[in-house]
C-alpha positions, -999 to +999 in steps of 0.1 A: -588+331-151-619+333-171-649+352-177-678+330-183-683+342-217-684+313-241-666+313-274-679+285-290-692+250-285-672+216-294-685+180-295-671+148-274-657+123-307-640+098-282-636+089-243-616+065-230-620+067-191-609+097-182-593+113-223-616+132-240-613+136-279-631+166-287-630+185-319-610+219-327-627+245-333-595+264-325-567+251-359-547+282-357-547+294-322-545+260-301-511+253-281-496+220-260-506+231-225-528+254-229-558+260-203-593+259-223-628+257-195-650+228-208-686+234-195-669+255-170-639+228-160-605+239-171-587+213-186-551+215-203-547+206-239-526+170-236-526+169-275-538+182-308-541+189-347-562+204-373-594+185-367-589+178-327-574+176-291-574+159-260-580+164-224-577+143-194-600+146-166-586+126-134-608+111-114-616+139-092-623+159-117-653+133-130-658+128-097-669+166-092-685+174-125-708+163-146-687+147-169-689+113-156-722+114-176-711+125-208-715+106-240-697+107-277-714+138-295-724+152-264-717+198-269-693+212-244-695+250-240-660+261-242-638+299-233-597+297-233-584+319-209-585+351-203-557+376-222-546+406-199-555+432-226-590+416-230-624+429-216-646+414-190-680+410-203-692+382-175-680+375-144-644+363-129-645+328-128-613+302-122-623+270-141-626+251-109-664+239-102-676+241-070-707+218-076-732+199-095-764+208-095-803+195-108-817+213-135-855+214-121-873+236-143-871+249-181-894+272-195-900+288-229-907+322-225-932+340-256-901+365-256-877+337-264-858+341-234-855+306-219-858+305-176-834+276-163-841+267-127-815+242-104-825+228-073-796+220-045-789+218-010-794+241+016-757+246+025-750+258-007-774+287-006-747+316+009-732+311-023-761+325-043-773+363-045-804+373-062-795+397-090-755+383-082-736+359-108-727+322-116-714+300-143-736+273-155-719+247-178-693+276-180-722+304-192-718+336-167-758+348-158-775+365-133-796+349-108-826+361-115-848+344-083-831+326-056-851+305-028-830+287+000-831+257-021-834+268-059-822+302-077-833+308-115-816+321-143-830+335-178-811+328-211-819+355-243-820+338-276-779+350-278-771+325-252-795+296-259-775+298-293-742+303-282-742+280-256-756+241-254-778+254-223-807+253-251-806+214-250-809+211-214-841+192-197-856+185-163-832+162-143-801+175-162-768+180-143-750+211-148-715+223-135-715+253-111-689+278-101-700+301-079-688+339-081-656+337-071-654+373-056-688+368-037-668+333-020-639+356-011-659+382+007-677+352+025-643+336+034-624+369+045 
């Protein structure tokens, strides 16, 4: 379990197919097995050392995500799980993505928040809530407009910083989980 909230960011050094090489921001804390959400995807630590670690995606994983598109030096938002004693300053979120979505719109706003709009298909709408929550590439916002085919999200200059949702553009895929409380509630 998660929160949405992202620690810090890491960089792609090496892929081969489906192994990621990513480097470690983590030196003292990391451990063999140990459950880390990659733009939102939770992925197990298969190795690691000072300076990195690896990850395997199988193919349903790339399959559902976006990264089948990523590249060497691509930025990875990244949260390791969640300790019981810890708060919760997003959202409840498992690490498993529910989707891939189009980024359609991203606009500078003279405040410096940033407004980051996805476009996707109408079945997929129940799952959104104006004013509700949802993970981007791991980050846990608000919906801040929803349309049966788009919702909107605004970034403050904390996030775009924090995050690697600063770098995104027009045509850009991005991983969604959708609030997982909200999908229970539809699903009772």
């Amino acid at each position: 379990m998660f929160t949405g909230i992202i620690e810090t960011k890491t960089e792609i050094l090496s892929r081969d197919q489906g192994r990621f090489t990513l480097r470690n921001p983590f030196p003292e804390e990391l451990k063999l097995g140990q459950s880390i959400a990659h733009d939102g995807a939770c992925m197990t630590v298969e190795s690691f050392n000072d300076n990195v670690y690896t990850i395997f995606m199988m193919e349903e994983s790339l399959q559902k995500t976006h990264f089948s598109e990523k590249k060497i030096w691509d930025s990875l938002n990244l949260e390791r799980c969640l300790k019981v004693d810890d708060r919760i300053d997003g959202h409840f979120v498992s690490g498993h993505i529910d989707c891939v979505w189009e980024v359609s719109l991203v606009e500078k706003k003279p405040d410096g928040s940033l407004i980051v709009g996805v476009s996707f298909a109408k079945d997929k709408s129940l799952y959104t809530i104006e004013k509700g929550s949802i993970a981007l590439n791991w980050a846990s916002l608000t919906i801040v407009e929803k349309q049966e085919w788009y919702i909107s999200v605004s970034l403050i200059p904390l996030t775009q910083d924090w995050t690697n949702l600063w770098t995104l553009r027009i045509w850009d895929k991005v991983n969604i989980e959708f609030d997982i409380l909200w999908k229970y509630i539809l699903n009772k």
